[in-house]
N, CA and C atoms as an extended XYZ file, in Angstrom:
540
Properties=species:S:1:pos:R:3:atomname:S:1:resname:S:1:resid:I:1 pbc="F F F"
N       -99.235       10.124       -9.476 N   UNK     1
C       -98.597        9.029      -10.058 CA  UNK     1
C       -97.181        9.310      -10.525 C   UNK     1
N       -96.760       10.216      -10.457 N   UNK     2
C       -95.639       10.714      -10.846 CA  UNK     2
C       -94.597        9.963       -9.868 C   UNK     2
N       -94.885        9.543       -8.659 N   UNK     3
C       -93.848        9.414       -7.952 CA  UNK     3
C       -93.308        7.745       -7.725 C   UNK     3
N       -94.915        7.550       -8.642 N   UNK     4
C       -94.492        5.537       -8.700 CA  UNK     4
C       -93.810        5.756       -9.895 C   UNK     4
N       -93.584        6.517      -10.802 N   UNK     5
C       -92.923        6.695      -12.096 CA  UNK     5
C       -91.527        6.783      -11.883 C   UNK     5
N       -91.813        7.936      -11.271 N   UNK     6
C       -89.702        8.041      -10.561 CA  UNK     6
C       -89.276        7.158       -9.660 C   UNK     6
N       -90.341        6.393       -8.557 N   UNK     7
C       -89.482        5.848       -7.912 CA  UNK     7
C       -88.844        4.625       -8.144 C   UNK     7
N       -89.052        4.028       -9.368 N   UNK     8
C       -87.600        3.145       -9.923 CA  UNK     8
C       -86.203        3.951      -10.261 C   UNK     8
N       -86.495        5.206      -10.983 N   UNK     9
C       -85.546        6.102      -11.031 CA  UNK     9
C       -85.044        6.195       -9.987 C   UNK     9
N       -85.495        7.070       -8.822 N   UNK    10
C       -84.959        7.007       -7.414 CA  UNK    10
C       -83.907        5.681       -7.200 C   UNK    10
N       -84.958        5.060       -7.032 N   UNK    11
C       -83.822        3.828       -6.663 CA  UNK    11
C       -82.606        3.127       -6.908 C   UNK    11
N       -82.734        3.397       -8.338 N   UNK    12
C       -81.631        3.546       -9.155 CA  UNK    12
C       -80.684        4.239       -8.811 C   UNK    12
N       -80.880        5.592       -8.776 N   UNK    13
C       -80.514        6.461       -7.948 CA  UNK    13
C       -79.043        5.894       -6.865 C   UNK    13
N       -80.276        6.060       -6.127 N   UNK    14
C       -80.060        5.885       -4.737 CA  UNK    14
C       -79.077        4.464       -4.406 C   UNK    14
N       -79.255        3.648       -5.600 N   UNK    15
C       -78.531        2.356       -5.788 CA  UNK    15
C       -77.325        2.843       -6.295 C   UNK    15
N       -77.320        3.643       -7.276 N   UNK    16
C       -75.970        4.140       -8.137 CA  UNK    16
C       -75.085        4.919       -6.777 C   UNK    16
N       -75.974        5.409       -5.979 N   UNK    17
C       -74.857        6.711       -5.389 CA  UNK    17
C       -74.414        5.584       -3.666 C   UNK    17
N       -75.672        4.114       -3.741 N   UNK    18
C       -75.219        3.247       -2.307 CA  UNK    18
C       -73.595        2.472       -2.879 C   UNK    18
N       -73.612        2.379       -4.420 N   UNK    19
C       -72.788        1.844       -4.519 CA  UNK    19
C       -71.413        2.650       -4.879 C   UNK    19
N       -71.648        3.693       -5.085 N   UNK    20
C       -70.550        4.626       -5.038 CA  UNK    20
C       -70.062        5.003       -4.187 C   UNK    20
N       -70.578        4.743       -3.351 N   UNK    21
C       -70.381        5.638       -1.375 CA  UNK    21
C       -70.236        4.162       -1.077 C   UNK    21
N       -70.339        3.086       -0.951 N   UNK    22
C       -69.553        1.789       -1.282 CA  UNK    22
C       -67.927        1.462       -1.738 C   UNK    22
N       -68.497        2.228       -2.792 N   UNK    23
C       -66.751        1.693       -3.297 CA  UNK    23
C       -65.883        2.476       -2.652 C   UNK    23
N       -66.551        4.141       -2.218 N   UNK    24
C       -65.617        5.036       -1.638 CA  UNK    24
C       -65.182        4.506       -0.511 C   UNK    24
N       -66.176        3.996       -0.050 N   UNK    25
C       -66.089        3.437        1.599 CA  UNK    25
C       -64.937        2.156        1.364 C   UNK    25
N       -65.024        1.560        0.544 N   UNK    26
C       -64.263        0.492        0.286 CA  UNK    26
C       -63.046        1.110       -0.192 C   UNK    26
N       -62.520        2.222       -1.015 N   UNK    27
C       -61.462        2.592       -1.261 CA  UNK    27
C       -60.953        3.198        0.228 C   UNK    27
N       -61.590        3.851        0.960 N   UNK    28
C       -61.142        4.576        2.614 CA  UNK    28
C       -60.627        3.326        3.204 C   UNK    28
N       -61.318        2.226        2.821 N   UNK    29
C       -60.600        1.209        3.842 CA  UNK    29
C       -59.980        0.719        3.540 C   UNK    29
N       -59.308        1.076        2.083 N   UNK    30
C       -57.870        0.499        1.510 CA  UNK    30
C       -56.930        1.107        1.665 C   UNK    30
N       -56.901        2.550        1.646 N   UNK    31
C       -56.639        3.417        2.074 CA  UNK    31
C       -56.424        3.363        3.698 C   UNK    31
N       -57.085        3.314        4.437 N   UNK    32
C       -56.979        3.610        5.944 CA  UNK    32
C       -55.776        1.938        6.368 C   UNK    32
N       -56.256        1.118        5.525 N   UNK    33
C       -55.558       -0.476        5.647 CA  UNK    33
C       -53.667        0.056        5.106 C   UNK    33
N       -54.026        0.575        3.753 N   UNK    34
C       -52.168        0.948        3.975 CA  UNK    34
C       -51.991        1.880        4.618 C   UNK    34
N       -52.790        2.933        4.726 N   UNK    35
C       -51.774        3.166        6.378 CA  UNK    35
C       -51.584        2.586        7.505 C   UNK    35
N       -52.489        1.556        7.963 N   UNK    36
C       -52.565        1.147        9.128 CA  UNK    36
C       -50.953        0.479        8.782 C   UNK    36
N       -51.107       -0.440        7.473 N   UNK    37
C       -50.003       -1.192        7.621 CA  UNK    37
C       -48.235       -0.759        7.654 C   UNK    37
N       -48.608        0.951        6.642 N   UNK    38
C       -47.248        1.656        6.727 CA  UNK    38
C       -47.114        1.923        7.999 C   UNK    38
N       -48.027        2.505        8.944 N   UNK    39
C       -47.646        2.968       10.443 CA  UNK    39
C       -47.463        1.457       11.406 C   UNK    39
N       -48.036        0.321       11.077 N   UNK    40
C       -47.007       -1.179       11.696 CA  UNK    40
C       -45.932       -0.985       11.238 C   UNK    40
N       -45.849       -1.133       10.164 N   UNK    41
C       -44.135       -1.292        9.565 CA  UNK    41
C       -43.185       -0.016        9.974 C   UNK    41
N       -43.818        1.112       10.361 N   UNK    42
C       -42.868        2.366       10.903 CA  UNK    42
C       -42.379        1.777       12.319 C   UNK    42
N       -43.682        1.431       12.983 N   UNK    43
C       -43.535        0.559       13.876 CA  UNK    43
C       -42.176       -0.287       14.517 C   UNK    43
N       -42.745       -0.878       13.364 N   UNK    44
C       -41.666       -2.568       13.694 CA  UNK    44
C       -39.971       -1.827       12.845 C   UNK    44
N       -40.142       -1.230       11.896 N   UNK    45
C       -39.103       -0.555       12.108 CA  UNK    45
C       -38.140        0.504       12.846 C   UNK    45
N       -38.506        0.798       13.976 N   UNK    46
C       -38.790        1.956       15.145 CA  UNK    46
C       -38.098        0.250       15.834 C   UNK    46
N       -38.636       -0.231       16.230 N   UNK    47
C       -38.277       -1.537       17.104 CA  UNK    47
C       -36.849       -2.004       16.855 C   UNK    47
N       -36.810       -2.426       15.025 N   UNK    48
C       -35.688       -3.231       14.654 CA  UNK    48
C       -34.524       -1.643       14.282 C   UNK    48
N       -35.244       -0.784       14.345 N   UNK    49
C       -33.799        0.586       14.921 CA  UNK    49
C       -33.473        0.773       16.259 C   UNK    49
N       -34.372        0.013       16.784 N   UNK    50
C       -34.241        0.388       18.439 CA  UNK    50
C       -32.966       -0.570       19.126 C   UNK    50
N       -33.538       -2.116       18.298 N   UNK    51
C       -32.331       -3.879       18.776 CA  UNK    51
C       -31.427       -3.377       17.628 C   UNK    51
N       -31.503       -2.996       16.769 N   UNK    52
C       -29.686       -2.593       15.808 CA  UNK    52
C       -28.654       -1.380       16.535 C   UNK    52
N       -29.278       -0.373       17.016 N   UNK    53
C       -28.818        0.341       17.938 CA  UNK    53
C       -28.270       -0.455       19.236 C   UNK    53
N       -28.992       -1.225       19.633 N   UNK    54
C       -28.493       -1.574       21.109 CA  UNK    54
C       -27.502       -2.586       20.441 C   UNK    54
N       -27.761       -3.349       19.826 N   UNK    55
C       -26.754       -4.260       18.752 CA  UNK    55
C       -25.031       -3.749       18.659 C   UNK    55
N       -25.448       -3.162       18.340 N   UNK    56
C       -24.543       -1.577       17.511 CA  UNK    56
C       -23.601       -1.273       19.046 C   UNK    56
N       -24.244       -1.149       19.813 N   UNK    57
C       -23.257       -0.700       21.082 CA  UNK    57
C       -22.769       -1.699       21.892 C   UNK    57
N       -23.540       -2.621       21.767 N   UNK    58
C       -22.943       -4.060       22.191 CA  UNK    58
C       -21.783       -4.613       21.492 C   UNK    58
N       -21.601       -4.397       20.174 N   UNK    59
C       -20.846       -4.806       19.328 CA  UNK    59
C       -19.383       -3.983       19.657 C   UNK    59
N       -19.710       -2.836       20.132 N   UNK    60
C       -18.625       -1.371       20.299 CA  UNK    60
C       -18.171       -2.081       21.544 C   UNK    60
N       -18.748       -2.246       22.891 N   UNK    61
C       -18.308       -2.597       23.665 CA  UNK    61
C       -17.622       -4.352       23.511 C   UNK    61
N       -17.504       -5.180       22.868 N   UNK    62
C       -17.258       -6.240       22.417 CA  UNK    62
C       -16.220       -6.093       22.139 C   UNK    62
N       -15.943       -4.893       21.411 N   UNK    63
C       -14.514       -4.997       20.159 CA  UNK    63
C       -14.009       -4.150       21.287 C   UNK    63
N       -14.534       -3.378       22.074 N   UNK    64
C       -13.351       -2.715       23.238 CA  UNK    64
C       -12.798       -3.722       24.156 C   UNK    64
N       -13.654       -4.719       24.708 N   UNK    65
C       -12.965       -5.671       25.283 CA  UNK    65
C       -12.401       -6.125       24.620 C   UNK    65
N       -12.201       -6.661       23.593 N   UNK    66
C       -11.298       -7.891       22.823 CA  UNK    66
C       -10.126       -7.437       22.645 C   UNK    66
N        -9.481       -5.436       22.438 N   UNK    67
C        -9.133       -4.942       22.136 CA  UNK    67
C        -8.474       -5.273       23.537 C   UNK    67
N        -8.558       -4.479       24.786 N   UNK    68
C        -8.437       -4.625       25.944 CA  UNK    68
C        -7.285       -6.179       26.254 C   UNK    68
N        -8.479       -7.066       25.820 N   UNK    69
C        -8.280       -8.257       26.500 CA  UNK    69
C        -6.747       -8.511       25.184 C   UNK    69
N        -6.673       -7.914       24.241 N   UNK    70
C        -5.316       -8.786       23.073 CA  UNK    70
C        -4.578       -7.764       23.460 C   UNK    70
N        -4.446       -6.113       24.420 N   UNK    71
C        -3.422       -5.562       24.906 CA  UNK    71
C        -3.069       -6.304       26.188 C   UNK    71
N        -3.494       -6.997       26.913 N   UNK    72
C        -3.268       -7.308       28.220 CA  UNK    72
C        -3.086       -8.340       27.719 C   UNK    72
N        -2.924       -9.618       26.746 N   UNK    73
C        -2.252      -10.691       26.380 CA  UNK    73
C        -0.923      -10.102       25.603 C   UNK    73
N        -0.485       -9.314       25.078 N   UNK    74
C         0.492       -8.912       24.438 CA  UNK    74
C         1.656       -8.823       25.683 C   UNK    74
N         1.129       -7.710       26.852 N   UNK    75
C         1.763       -7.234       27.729 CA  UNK    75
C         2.133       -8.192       28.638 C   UNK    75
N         1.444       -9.323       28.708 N   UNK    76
C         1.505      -10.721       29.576 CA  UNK    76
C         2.565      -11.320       28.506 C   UNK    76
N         2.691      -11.676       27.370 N   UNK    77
C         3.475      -11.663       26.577 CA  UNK    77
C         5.288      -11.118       26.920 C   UNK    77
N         5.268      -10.241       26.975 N   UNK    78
C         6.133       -9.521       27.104 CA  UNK    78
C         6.984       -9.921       28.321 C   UNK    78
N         5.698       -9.639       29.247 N   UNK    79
C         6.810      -10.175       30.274 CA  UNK    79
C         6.712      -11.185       30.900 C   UNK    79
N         6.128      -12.297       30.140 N   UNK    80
C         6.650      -13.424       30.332 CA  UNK    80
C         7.972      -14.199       29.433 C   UNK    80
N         8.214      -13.340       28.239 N   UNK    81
C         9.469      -13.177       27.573 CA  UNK    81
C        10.610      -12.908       28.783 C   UNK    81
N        10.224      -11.422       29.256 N   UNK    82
C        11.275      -11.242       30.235 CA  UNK    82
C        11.360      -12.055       30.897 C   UNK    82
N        10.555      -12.970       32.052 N   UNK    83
C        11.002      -13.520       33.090 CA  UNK    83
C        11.681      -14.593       32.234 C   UNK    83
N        11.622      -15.750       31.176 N   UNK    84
C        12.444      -16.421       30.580 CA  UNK    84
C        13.884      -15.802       30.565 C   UNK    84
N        13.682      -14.571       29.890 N   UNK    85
C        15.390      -13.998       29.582 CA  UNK    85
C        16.166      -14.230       31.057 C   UNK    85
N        15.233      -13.670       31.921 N   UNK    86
C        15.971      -13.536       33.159 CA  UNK    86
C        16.515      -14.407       33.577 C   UNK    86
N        15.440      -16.113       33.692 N   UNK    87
C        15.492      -17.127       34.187 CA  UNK    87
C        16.918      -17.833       33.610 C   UNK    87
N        17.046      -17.667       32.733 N   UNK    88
C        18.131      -18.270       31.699 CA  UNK    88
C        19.266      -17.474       32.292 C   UNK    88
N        19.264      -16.055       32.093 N   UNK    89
C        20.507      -15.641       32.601 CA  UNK    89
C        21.052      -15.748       34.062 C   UNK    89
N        19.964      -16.438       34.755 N   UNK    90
C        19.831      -16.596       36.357 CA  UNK    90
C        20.650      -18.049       36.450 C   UNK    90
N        19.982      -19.462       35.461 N   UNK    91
C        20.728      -20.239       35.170 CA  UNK    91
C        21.967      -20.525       34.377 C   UNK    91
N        22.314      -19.492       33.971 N   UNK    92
C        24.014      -19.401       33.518 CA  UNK    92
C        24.628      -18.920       34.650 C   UNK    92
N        24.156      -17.721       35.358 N   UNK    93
C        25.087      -17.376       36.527 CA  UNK    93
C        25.127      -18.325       37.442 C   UNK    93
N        24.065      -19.023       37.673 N   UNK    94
C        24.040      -20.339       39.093 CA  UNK    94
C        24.994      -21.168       38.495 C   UNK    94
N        25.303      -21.263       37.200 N   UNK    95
C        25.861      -22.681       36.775 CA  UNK    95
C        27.513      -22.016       36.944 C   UNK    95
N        27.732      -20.628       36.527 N   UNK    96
C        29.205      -19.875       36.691 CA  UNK    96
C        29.419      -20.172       38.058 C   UNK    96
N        28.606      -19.943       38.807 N   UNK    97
C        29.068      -19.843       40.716 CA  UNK    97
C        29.196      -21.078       40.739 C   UNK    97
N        28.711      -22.630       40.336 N   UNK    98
C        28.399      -23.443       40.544 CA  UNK    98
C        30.085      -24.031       40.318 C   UNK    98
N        30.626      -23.924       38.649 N   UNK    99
C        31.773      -23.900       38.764 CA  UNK    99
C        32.725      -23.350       39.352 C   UNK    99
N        32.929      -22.227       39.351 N   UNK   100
C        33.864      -21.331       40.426 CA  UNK   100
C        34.077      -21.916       41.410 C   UNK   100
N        32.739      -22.135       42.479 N   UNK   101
C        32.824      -22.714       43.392 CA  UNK   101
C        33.437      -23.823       43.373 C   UNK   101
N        33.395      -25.015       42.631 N   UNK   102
C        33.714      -26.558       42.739 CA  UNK   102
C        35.425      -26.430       42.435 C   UNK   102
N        35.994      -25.349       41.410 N   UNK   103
C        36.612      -25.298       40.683 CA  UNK   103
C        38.071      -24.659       42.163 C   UNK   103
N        37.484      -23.368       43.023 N   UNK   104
C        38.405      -22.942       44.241 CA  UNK   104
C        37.829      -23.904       45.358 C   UNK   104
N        36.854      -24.892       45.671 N   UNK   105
C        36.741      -26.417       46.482 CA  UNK   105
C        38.496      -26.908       46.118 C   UNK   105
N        38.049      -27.572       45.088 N   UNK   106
C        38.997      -28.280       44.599 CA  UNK   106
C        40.658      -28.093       44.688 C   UNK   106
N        40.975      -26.475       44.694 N   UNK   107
C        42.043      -26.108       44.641 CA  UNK   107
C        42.441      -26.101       45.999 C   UNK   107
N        41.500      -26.471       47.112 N   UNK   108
C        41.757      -25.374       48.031 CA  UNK   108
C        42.220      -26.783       49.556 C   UNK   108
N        42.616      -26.153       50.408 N   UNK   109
C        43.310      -27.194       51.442 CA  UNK   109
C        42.369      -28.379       51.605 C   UNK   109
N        41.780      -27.929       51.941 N   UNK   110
C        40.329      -28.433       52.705 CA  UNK   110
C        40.290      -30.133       51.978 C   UNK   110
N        40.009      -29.365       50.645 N   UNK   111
C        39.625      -30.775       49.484 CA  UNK   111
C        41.346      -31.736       49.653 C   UNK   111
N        42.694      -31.287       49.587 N   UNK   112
C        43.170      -31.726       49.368 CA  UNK   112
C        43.311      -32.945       50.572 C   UNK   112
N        42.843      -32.560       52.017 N   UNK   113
C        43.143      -32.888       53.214 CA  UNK   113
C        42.064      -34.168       52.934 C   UNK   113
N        40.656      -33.856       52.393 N   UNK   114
C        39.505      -34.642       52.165 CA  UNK   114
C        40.306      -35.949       51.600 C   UNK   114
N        41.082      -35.414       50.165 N   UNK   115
C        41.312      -36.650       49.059 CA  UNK   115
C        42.601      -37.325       49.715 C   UNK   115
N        43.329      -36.710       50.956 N   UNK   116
C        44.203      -37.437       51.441 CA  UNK   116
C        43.613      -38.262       52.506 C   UNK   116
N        42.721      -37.917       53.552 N   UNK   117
C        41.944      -38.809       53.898 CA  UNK   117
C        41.070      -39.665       53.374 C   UNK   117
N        40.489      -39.705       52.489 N   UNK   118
C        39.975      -41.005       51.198 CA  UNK   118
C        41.180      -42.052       50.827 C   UNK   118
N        41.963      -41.020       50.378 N   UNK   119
C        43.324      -42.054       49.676 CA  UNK   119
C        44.146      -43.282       51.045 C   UNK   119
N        43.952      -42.522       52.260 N   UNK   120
C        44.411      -43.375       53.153 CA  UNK   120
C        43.802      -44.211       53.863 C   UNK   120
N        42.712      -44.058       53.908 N   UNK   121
C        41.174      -44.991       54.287 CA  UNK   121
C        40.983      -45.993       53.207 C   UNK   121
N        41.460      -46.088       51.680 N   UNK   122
C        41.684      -46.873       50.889 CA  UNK   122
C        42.569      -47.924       50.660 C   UNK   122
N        43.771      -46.637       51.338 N   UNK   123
C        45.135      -48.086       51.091 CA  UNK   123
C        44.767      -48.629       52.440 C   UNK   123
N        44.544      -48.608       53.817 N   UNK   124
C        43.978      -49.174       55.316 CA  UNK   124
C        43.210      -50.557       54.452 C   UNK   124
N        42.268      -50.090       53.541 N   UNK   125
C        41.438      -51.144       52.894 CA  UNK   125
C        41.681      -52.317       52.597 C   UNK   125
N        42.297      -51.557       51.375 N   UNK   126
C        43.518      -52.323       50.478 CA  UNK   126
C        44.560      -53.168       51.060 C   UNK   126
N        45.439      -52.694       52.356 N   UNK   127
C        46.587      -53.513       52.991 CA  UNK   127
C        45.618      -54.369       54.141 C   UNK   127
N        44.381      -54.194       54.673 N   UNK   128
C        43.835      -55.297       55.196 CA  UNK   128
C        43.204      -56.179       54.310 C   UNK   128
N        42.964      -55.865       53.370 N   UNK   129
C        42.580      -57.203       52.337 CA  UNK   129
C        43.370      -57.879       51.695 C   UNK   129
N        44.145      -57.040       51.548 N   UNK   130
C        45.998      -57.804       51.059 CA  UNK   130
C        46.139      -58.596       52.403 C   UNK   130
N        46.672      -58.089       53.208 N   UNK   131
C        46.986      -58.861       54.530 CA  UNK   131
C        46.307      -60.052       54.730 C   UNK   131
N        44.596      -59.898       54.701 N   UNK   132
C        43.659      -61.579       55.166 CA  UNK   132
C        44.450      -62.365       53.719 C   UNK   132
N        44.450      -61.798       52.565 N   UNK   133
C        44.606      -62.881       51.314 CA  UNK   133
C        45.843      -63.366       51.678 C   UNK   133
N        47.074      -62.810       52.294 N   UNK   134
C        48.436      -63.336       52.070 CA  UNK   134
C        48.135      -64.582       53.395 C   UNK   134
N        47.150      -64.340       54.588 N   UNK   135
C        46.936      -64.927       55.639 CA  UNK   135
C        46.412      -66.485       55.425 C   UNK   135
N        45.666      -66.105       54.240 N   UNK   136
C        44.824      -67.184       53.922 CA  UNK   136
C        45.845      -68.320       53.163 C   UNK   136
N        46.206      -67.942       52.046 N   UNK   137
C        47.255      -67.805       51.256 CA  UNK   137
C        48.114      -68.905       52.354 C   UNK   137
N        49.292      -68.048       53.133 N   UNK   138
C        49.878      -68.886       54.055 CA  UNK   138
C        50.036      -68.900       55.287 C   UNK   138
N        48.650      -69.749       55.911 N   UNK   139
C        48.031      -69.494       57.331 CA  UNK   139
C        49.335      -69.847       58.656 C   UNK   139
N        51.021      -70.356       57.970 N   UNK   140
C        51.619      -70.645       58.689 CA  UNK   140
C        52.277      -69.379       59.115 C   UNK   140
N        52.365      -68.110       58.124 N   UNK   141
C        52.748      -66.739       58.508 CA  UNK   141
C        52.419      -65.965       59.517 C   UNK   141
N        53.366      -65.664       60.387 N   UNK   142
C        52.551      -64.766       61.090 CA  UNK   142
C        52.724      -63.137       61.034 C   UNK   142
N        51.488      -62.998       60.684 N   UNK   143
C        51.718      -61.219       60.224 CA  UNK   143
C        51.268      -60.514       61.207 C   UNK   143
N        51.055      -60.495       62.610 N   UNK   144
C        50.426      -59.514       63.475 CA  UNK   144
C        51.537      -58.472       64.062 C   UNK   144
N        52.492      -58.352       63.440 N   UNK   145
C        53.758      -57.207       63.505 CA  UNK   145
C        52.986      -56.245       62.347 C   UNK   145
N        52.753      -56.874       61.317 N   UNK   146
C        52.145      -55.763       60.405 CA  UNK   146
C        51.808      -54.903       59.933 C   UNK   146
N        51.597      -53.587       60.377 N   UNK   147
C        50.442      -52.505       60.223 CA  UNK   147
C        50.437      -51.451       58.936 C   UNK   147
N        49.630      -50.507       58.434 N   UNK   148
C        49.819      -50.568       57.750 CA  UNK   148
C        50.428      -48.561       58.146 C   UNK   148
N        51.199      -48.525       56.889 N   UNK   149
C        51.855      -47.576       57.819 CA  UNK   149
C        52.099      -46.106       58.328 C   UNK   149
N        50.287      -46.038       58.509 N   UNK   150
C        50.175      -44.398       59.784 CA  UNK   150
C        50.287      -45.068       60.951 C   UNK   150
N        49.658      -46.088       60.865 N   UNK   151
C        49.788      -46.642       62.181 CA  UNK   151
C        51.120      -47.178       63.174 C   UNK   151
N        52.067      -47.577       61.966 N   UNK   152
C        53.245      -47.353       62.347 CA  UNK   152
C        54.361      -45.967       62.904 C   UNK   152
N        53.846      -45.152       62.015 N   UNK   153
C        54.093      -44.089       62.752 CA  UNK   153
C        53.556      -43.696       64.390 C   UNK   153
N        52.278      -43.826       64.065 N   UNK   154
C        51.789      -43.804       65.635 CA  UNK   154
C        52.742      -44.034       66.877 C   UNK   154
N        53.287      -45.726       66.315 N   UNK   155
C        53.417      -46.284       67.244 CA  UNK   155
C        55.250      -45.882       67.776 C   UNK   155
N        55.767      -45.301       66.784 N   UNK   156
C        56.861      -44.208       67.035 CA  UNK   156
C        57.508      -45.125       66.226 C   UNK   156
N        57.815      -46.008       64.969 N   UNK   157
C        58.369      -46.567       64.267 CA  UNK   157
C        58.976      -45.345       63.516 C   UNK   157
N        59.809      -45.753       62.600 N   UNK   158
C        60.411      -45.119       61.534 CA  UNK   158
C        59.777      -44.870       59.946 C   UNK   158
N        59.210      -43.938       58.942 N   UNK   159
C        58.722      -44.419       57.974 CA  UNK   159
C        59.089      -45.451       57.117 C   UNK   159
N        60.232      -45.851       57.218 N   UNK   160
C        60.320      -47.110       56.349 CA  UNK   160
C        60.218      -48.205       56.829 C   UNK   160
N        59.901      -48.659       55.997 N   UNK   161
C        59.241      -50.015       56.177 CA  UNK   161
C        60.215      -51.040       56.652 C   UNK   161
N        60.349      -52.190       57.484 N   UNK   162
C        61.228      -53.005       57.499 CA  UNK   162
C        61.612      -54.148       56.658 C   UNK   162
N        62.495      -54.511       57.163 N   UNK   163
C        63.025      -55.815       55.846 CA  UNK   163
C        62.093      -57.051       55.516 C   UNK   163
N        61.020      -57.065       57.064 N   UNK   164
C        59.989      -57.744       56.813 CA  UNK   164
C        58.886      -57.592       55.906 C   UNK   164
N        58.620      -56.427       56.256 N   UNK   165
C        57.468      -55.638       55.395 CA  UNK   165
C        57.326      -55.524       54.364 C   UNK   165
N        59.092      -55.179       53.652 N   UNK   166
C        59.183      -55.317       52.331 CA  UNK   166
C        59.177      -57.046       51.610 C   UNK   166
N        59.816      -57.890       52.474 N   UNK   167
C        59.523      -59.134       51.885 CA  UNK   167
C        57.963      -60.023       51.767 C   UNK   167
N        57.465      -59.013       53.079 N   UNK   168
C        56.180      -59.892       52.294 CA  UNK   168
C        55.244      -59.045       51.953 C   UNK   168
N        55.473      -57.501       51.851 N   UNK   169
C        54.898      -57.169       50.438 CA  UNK   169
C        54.977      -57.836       49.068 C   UNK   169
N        56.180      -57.795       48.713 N   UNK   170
C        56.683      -58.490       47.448 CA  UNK   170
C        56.197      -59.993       47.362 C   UNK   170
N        56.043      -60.430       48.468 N   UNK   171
C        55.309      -61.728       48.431 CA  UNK   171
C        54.094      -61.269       48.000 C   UNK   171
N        53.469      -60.821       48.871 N   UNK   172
C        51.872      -60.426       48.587 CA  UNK   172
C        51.777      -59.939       47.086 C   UNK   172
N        52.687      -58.775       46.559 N   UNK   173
C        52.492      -58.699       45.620 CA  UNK   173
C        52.377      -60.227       44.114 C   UNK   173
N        53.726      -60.446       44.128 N   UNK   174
C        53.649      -61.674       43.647 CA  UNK   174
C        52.794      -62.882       43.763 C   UNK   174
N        52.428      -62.641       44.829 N   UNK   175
C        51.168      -63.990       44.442 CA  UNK   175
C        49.729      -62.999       44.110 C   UNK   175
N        49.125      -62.146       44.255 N   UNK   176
C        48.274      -61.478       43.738 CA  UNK   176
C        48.112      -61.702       41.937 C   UNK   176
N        49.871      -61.313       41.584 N   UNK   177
C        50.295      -61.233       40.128 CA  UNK   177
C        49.830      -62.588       39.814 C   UNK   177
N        50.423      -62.988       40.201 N   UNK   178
C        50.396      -64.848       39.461 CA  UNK   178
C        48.465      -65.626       39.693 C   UNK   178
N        47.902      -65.125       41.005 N   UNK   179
C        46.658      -65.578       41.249 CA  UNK   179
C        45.445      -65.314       40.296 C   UNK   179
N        44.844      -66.000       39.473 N   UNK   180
C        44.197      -65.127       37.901 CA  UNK   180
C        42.806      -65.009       38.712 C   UNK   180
């Protein structure tokens, strides 16, 4: 009978040491749980050192291009300064030749021969429109002796004009004057 005596003791026992080897078991798995969770988090930190690193060199290569890319805008810079300077000094010299040129035109036979042929193709103008007005004027005149006078030369006349020529210039003139 001894052993129905102890075996509430026992059990007790055996209850005291299920629940101690319980709690141990329950402390191991609190235990085994923060580590599990420190070795995730070594983990995931192992990961987020792994994308900050690659981060990190991406960022290096970023600032080398930008670096790159604001020397090769500087230098584009530069000489697009120069080609302005140039351009400008290219358009002062075109504009120097430009005068020079117009400036020995002008001086030179060629032009003078030009503005004497203009000037005489003008008065030709001028003395046939004088001529129809004095015609019109007084259709009883007859002016076909007339010419005006290279053409008189041509024709082996003398440069001066005759006594005709001069009177009805002065006609022509005078009624021009007086005609408003």
């Amino acid at each position: 009978m001894e052993l129905t005596r102890d075996a509430p003791i026992l059990h007790r026992g055996v209850s005291l040491h299920c629940r101690g080897a319980g709690e141990e078991v329950q402390e191991d798995i609190a235990r085994l749980d923060t580590k599990l969770a420190l070795s995730r988090g070594k983990v995931v930190v192992g990961k987020c050192k792994g994308v900050i690193f690659n981060l990190e060199k991406e960022i290096i290569l970023v600032e080398t291009t930008f670096k790159e890319t604001e020397e090769k805008q500087a230098t584009a810079k530069k000489a697009a300064w120069a080609l302005e300077e140039e351009v400008s000094t290219t358009e002062v010299l075109a504009q120097e030749f430009a005068s020079r040129s117009i400036a020995d035109y002008r001086t030179s036979r060629e032009f003078e021969d030009e503005v004497i042929e203009g000037s005489i193709v003008v008065y030709k103008l001028a003395f046939v429109d004088c001529k129809a007005t004095v015609n019109h004027l007084h259709p009883d005149l007859d002016l076909s002796g007339i010419e005006p006078e290279e053409d008189a030369k041509e024709d082996g006349r003398e440069d001066s004009p005759t006594d005709l020529e001069v009177a009805l210039e002065a006609e022509a003139y005078a009624i021009l004057k007086a005609d408003p």
